[in-house]
FIBA-570717 format. One record per residue (C-alpha): residue number from 1; residue in one letter; x, y, z. Coordinates in nm, 2 decimals. Layout:
+-----+-----+--------+--------+--------+
|   n | res |      X |      Y |      Z |
+-----+-----+--------+--------+--------+
| NUM |   A |      X |      Y |      Z |
...
+-----+-----+--------+--------+--------+
***
This chain:
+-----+-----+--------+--------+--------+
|   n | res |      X |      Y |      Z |
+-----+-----+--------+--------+--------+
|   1 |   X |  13.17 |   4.68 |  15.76 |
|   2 |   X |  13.23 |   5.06 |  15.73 |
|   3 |   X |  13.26 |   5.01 |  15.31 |
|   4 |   X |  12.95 |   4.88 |  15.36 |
|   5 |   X |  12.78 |   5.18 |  15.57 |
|   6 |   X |  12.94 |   5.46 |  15.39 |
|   7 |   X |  12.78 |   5.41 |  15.05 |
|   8 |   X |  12.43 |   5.33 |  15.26 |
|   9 |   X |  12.45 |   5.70 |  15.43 |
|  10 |   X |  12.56 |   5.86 |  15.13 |
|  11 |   X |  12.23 |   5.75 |  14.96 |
|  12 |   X |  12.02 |   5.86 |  15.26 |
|  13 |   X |  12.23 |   6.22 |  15.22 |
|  14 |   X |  12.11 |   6.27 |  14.87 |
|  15 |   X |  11.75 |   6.17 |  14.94 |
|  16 |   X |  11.74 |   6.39 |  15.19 |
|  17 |   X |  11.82 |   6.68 |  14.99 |
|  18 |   X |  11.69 |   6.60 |  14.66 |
|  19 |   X |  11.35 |   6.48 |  14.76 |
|  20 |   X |  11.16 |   6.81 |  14.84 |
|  21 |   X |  11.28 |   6.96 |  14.51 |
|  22 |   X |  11.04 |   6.68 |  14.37 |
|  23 |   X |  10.79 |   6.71 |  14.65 |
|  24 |   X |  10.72 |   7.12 |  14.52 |
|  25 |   X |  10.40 |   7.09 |  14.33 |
|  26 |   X |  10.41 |   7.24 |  13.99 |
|  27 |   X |  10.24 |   7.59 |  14.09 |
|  28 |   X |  10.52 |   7.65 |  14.38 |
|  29 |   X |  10.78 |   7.58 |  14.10 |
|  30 |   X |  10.64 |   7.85 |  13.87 |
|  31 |   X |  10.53 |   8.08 |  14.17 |
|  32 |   X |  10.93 |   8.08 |  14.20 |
|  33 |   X |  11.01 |   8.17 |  13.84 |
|  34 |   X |  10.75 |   8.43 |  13.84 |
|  35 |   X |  10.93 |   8.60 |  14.15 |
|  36 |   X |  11.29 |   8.53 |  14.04 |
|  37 |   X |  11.12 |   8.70 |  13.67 |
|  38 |   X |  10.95 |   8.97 |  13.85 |
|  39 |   X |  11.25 |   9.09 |  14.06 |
|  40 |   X |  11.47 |   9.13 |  13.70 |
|  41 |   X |  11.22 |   9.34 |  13.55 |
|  42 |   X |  11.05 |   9.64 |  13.72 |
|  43 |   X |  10.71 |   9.76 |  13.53 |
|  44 |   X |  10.75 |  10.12 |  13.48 |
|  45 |   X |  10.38 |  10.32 |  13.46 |
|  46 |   X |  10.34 |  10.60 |  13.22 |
|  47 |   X |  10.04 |  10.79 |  13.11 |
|  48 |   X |   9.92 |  11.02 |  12.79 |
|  49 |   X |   9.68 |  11.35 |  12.83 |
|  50 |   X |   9.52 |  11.56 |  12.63 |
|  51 |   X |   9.33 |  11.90 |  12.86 |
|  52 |   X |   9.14 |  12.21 |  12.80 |
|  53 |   X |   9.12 |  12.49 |  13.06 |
|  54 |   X |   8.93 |  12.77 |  13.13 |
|  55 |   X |   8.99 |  13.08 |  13.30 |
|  56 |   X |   8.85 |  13.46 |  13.37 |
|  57 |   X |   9.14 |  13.70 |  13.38 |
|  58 |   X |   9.16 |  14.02 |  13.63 |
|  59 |   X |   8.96 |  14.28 |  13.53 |
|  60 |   X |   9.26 |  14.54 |  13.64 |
|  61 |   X |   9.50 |  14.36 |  13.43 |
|  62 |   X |   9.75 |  14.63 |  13.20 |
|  63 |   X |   9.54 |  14.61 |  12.89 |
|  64 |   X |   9.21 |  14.74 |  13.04 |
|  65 |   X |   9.43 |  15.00 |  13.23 |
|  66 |   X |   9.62 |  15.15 |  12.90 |
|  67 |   X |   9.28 |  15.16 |  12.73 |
|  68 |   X |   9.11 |  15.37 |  12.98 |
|  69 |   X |   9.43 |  15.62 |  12.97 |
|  70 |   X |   9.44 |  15.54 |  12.58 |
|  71 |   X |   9.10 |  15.70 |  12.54 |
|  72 |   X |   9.10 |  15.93 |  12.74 |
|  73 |   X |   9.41 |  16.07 |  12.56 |
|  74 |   X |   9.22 |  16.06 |  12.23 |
|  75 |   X |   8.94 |  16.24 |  12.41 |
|  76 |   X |   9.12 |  16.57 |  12.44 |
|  77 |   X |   9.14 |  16.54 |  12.10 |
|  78 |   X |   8.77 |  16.49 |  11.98 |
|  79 |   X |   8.84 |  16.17 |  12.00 |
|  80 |   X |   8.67 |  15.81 |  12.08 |
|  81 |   X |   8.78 |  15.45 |  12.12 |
|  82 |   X |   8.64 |  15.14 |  12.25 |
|  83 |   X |   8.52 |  14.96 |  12.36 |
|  84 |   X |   8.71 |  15.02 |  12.78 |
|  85 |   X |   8.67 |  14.64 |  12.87 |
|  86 |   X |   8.97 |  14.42 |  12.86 |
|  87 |   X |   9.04 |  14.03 |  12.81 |
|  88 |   X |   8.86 |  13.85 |  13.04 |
|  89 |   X |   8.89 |  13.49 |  12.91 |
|  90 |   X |   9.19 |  13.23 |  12.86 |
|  91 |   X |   9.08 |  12.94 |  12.70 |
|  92 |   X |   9.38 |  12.68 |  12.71 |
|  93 |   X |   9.46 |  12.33 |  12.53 |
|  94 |   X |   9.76 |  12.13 |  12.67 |
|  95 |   X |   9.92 |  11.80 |  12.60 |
|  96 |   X |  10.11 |  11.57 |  12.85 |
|  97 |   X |  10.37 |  11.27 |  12.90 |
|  98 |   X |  10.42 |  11.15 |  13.26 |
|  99 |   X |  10.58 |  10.90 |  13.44 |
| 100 |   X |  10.52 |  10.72 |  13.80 |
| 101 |   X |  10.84 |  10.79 |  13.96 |
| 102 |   X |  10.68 |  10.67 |  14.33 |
| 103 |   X |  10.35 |  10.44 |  14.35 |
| 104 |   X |  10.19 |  10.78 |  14.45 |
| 105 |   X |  10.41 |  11.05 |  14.27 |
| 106 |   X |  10.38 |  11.10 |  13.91 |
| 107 |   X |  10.63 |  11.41 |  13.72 |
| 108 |   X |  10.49 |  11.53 |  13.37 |
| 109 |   X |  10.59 |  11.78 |  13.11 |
| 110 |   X |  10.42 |  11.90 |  12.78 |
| 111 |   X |  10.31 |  12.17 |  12.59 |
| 112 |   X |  10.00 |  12.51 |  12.63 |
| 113 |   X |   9.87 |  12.67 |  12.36 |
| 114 |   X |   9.58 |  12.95 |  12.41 |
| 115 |   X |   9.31 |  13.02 |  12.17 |
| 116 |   X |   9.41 |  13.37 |  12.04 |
| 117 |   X |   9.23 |  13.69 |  12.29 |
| 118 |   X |   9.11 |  13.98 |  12.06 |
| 119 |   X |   8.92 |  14.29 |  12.12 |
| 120 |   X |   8.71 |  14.47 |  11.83 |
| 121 |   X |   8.77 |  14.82 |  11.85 |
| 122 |   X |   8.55 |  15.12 |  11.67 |
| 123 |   X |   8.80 |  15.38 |  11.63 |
| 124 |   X |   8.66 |  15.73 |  11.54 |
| 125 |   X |   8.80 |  15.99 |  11.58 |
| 126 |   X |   8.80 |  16.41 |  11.45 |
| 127 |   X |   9.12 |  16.58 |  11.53 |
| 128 |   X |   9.20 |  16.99 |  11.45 |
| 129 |   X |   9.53 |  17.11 |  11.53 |
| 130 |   X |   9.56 |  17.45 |  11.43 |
| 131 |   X |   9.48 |  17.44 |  11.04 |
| 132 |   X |   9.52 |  17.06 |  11.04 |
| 133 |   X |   9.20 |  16.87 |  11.04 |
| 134 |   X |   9.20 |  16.46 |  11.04 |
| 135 |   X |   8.89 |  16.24 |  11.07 |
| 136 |   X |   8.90 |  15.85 |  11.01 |
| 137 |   X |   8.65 |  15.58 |  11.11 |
| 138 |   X |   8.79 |  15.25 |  11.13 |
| 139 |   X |   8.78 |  14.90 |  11.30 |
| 140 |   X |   9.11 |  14.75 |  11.47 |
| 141 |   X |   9.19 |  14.47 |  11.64 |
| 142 |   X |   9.35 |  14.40 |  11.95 |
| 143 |   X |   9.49 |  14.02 |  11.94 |
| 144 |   X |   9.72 |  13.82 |  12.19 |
| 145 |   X |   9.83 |  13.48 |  12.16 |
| 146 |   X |   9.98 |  13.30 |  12.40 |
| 147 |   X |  10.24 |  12.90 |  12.40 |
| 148 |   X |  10.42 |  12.77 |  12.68 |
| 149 |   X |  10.63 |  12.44 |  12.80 |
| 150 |   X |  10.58 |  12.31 |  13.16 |
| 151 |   X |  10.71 |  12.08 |  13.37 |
| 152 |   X |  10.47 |  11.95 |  13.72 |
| 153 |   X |  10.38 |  11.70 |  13.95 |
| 154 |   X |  10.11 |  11.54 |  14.11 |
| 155 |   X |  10.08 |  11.32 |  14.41 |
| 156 |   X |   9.77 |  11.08 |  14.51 |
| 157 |   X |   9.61 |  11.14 |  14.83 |
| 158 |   X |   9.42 |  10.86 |  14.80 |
| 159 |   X |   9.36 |  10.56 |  14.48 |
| 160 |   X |   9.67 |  10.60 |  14.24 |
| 161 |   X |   9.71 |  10.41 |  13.94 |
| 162 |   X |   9.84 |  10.01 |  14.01 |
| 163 |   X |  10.16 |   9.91 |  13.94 |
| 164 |   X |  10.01 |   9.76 |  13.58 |
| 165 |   X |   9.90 |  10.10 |  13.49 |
| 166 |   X |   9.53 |  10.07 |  13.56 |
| 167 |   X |   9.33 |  10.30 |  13.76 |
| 168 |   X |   9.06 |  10.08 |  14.00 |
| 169 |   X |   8.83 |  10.38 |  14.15 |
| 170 |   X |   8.83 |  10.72 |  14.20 |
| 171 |   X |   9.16 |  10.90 |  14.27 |
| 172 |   X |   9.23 |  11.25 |  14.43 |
| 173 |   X |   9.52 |  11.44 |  14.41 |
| 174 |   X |   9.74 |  11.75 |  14.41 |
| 175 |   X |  10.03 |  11.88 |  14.22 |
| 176 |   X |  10.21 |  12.19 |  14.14 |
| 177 |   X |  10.43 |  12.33 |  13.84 |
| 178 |   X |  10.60 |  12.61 |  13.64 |
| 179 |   X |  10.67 |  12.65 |  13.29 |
| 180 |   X |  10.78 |  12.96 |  13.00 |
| 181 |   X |  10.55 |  13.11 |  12.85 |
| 182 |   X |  10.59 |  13.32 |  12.51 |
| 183 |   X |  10.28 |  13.59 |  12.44 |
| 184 |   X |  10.24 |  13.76 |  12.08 |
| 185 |   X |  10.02 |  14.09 |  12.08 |
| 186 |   X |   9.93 |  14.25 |  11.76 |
| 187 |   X |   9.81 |  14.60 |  11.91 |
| 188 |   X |   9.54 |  14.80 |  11.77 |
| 189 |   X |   9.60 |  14.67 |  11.43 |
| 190 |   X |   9.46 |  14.82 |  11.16 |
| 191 |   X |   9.55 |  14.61 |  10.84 |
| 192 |   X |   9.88 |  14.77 |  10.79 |
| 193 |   X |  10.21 |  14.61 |  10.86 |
| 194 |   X |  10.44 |  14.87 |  11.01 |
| 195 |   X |  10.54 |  14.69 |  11.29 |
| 196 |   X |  10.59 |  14.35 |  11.45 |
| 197 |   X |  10.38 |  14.25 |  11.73 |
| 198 |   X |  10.48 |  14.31 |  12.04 |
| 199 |   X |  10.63 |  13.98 |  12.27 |
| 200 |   X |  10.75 |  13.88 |  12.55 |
| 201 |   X |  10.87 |  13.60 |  12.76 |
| 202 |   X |  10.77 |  13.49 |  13.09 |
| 203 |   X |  10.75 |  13.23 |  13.39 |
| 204 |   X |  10.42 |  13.10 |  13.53 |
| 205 |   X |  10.36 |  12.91 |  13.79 |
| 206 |   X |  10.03 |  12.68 |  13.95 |
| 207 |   X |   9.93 |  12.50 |  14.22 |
| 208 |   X |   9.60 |  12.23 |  14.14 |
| 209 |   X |   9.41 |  12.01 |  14.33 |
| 210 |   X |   9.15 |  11.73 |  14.15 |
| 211 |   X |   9.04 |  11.41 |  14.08 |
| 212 |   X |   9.03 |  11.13 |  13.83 |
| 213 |   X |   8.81 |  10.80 |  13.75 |
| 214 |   X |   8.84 |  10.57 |  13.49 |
| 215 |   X |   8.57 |  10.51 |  13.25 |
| 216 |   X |   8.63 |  10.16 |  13.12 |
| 217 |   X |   8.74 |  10.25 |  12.74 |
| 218 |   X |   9.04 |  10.15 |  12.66 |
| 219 |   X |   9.14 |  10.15 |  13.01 |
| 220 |   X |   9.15 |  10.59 |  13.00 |
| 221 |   X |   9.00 |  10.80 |  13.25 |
| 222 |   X |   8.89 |  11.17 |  13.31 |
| 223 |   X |   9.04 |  11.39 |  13.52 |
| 224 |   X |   8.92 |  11.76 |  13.68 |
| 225 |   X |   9.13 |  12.02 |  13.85 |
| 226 |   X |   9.11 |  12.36 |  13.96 |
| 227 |   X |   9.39 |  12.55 |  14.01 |
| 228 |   X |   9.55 |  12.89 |  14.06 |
| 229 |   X |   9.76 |  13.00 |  13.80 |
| 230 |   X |  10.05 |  13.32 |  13.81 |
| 231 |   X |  10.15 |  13.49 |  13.53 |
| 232 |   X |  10.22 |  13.84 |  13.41 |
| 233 |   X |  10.40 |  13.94 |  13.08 |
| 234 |   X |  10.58 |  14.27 |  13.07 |
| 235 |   X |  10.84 |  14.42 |  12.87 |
| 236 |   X |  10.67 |  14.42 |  12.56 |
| 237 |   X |  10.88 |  14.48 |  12.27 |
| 238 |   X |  10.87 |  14.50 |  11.89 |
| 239 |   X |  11.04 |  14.69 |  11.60 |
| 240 |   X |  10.92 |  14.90 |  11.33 |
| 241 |   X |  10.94 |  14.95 |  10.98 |
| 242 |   X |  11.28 |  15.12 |  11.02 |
| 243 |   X |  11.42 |  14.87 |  11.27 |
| 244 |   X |  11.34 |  15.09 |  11.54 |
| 245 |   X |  11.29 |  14.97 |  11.89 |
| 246 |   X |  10.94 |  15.00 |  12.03 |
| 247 |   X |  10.78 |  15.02 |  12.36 |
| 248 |   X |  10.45 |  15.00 |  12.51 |
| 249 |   X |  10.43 |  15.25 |  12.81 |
| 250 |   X |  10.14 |  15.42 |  12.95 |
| 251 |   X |  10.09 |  15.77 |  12.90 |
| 252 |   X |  10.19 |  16.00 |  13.10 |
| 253 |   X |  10.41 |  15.77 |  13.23 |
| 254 |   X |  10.76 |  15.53 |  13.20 |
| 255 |   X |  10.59 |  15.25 |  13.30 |
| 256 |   X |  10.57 |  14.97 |  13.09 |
| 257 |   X |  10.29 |  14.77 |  13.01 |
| 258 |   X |  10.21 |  14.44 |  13.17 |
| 259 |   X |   9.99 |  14.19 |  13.10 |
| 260 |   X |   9.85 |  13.96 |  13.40 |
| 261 |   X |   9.69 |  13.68 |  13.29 |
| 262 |   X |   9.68 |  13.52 |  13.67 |
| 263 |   X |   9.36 |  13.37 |  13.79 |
| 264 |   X |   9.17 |  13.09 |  13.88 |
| 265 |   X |   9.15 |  12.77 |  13.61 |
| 266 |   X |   8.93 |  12.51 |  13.55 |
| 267 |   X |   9.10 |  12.19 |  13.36 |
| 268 |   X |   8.91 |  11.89 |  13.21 |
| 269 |   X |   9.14 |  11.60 |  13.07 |
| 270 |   X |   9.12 |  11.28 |  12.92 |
| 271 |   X |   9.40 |  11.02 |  13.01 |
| 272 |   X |   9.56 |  10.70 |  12.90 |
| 273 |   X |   9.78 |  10.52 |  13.13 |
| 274 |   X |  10.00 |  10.22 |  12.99 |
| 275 |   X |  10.30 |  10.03 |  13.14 |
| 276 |   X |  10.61 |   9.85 |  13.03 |
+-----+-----+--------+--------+--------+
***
């Protein structure tokens, strides 16, 4: 009798436990595969930018300064040069890489480069030192150029991209970042070559605050920011013909020339997310 009931509650064992493996319908079966799939591979978001910015420049920055006192110098001379207003505009391109490192917190890096700043100026001047007379008319050129690397972040207040890379609506954020900047300034040039420009190396930092929406091409979007942006260039230096070490002080005094280039920005972008 027990020979008999063993084999009998061994088959109701294995029916027990193999039926609702054939019971699952054939979307709870892939449902499964999907999550055991989805749990091995994390999608990672990334995103591609290209931005221009805009910005007016204090009008007490060291350039305007040193022309004033330049001037007035070649005044006491019977001398004139102009014009007295400085460089009042930064007009910035930039390209980006970033990376979703949170669902709302994105890092980035890339690189600046600023359309060259120049002033024209009508130089004229008539000196006489004792028996020595000089007179010249000529036009120079005051020219600055300006590259950088940063490094920043921005985090989504509200509608950041979806864990496919997409952006659904409008988003709004706000970041912050630094970076080195590298500023070339050919001053006062007047064709000849008998020194280097001057350059100098500095750190800038911003703070920002925008928003972006996507525009259905290609799955891109535009962005806007505004932002505050530091940073000030001094200790200009260059060498001359004879290898000499030049300086860039203002006259009547030790002080070296700076150039502050802080102010207010305003960014436009154009952005391609992706994912992998």
């Amino acid at each position: 009798m027990l020979r008999r009931i063993v084999p009998v509650v061994a088959v109701l064992f294995l029916m027990t436990a193999v039926a609702p493996v054939f019971a699952q319908t054939e979307d709870e079966i892939v449902a499964k595969y999907l999550q055991k799939a989805e749990k091995k591979h994390k999608t990672k978001v990334g995103f591609l930018s290209a931005n221009f910015s805009y910005g007016r420049l204090a009008e007490d920055n060291g350039y305007r300064q040193f022309n004033f006192a330049a001037t007035s110098d070649l005044s006491t001379l019977e001398g004139l040069a102009g014009p007295t207003e400085g460089i009042f505009r930064s007009k910035q391109f930039g390209l980006d890489f970033g990376m979703m490192l949170a669902p709302k917190m994105a890092v980035k890096m890339g690189f600046e480069y600023w359309l060259k700043m120049s002033t024209d100026i009508n130089v004229d001047y008539d000196m006489s030192i004792g028996v020595l007379e000089v007179e010249d008319m000529y036009q120079s050129e005051s020219e600055v150029s300006v590259y950088g690397f940063r490094l920043g972040f921005d985090y989504y207040l509200l509608n950041p991209p979806d864990r496919y890379g997409k952006l659904n609506n409008l988003a709004v954020k706000v970041g912050a970042g630094g970076g080195m900047y590298m500023a070339s300034w050919d001053f006062w040039q007047s064709g000849d070559a008998e020194s280097d420009p001057l350059k100098a190396n500095s750190p800038g930092f911003w703070v920002q605050g925008g928003v972006e929406y996507p525009i259905g091409f290609f799955d891109m979007a535009v962005a806007a920011d505004l932002s505050y942006f530091y940073l000030n260039f001094s200790g200009f230096e260059s060498y001359n013909a004879s290898s000499g070490d030049l300086q860039l002080t203002y006259p009547g005094s030790t002080d070296e020339i700076e150039l502050d280039f802080s102010g207010l920005r305003g960014k436009v972008e154009l952005k391609k997310f992706f994912s992998w």
